[in-house]
C-alpha positions as CSV (number, residue, x, y, z in Angstrom):
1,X,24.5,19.9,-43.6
2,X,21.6,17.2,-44.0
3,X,23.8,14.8,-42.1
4,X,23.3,17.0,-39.5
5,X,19.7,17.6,-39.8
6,X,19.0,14.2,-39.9
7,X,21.1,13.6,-36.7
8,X,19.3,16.1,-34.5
9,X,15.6,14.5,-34.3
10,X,17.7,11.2,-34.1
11,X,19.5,12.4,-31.1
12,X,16.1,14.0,-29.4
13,X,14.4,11.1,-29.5
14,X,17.3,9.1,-28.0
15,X,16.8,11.9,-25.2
16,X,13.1,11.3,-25.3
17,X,13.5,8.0,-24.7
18,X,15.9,8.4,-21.9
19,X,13.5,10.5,-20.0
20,X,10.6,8.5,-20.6
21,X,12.6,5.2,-18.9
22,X,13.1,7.5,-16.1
23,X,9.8,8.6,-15.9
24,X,8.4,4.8,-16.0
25,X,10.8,3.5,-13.4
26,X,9.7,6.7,-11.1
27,X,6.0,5.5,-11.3
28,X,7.1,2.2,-10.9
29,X,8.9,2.9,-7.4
30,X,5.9,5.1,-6.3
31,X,2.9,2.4,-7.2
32,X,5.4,0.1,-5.3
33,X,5.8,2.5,-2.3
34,X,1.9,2.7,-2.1
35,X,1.2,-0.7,-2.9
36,X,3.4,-1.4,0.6
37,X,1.2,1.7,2.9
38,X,-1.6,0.2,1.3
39,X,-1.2,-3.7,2.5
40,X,0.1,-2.3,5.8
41,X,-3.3,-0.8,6.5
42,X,-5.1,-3.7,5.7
43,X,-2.8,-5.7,7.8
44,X,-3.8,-3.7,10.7
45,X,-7.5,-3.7,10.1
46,X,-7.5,-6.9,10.2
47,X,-5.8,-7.4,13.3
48,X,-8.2,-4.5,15.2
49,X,-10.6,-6.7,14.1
50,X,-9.8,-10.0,14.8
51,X,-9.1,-8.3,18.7
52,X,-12.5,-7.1,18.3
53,X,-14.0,-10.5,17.6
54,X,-12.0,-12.1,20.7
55,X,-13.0,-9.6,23.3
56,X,-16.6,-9.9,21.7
57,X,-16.0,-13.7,22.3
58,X,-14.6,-13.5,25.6
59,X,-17.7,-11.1,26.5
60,X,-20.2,-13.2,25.3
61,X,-19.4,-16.4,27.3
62,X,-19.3,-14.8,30.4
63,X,-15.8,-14.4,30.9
64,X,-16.1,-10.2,31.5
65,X,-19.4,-10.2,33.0
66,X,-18.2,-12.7,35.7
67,X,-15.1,-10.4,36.4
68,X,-17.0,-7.5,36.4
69,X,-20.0,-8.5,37.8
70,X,-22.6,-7.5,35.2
71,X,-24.6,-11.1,36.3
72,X,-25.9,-12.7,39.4
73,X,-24.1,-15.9,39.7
């Protein structure tokens, strides 16, 4: 009978265990998951604003108010 007893908390924690690998490795893939969304937005900022800065470029040499003829010569 004690072999028993002594078995049973053994064998809980084993399960214990078990889940709390699974439970790690699930975080693990989700931080990784939102890590990704995360870099991809930033990625994307920074093109819309490097656009920005190159029509804001373009604009402020002349380039669009010649074409559209914001000046007078």
């Amino acid at each position: 009978m004690e072999k028993k007893d002594t078995r049973e908390p053994r064998e809980n924690r084993e399960l214990m265990n078990e889940e709390a690998g699974r439970l790690r490795q699930e975080a693990r893939e989700r931080r990784n998951n939102n890590t990704r969304k995360t870099n991809r937005l930033w990625l994307w900022l920074g093109v819309l604003i490097l656009i920005f800065i190159l029509l804001w470029w373009l604009w402020s040499i002349g380039t669009f108010e010649d074409l559209s003829g914001v000046t007078n010569g």
